[in-house]
C-alpha positions as CSV (number, residue, x, y, z in Angstrom):
1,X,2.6,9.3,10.1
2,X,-0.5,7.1,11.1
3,X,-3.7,7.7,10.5
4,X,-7.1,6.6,11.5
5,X,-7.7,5.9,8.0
6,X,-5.1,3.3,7.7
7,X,-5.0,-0.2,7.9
8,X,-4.0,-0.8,10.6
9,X,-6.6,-1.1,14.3
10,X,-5.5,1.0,17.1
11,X,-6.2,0.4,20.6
12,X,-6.4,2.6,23.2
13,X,-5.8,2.0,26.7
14,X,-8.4,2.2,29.3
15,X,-6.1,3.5,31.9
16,X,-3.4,6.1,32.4
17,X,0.1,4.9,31.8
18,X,3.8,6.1,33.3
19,X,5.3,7.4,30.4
20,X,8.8,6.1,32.1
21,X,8.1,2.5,31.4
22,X,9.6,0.6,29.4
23,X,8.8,-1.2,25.8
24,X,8.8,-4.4,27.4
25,X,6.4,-2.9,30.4
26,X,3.9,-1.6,27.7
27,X,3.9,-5.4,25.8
28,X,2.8,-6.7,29.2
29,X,0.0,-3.9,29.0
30,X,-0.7,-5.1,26.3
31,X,-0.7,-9.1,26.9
32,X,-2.5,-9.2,30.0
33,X,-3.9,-5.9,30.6
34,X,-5.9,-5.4,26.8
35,X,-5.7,-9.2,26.1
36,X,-4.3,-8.6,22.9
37,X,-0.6,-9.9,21.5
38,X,1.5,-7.1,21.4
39,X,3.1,-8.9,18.2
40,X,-0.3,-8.7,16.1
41,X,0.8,-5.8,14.1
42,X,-1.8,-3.3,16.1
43,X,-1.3,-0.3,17.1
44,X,-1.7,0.1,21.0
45,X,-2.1,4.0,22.0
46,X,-0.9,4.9,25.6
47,X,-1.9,7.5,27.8
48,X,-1.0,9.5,30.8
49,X,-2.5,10.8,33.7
50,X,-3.0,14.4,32.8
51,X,-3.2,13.1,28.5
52,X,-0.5,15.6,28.0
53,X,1.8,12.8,26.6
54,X,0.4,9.8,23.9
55,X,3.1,6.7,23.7
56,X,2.1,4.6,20.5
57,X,3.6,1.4,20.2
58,X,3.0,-1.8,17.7
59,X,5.1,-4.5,16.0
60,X,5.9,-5.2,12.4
61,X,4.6,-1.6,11.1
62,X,8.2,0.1,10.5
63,X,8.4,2.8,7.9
64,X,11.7,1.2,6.2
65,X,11.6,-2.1,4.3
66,X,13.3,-4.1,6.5
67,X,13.2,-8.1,7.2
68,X,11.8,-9.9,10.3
69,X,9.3,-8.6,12.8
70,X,10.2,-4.9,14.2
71,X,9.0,-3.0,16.7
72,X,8.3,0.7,16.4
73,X,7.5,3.2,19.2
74,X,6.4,6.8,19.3
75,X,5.7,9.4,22.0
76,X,4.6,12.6,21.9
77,X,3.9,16.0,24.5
78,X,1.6,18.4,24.3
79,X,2.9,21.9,24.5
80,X,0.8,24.5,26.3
């Protein structure tokens, strides 16, 4: 679990986001969208329309030790 007391700097998204798209899709958000490099070791916070579904997503920050640069990704819905 992340926190906003960690280390690391989350960025949120300015606008809504289609929870369909793809990893890659959300990197280009990133890159030329937020003009930040999706491969920074941030944490870039998605959202859509209605903010009834969050999409984290960030590079290097897996929870197992593991070698080279990884990419994690995390969604979650609100229930009503």
């Amino acid at each position: 679990m992340f926190s906003l007391g960690s280390p690391h700097r989350f960025y949120l998204y300015s606008g809504h986001c289609d929870m369909r798209k793809s990893f890659d899709r959300l990197c280009g958000l990133v890159s030329f969208g937020m003009q930040r490099n999706p491969t920074s070791g941030e944490v870039f916070v998605f959202l859509n329309r209605s903010r009834t579904h969050i999409k984290l997503i960030g590079a290097g920050l897996c929870l197992l030790q593991a070698e080279g640069t990884r990419y994690f990704s995390c969604s979650k819905r609100r229930r009503e």
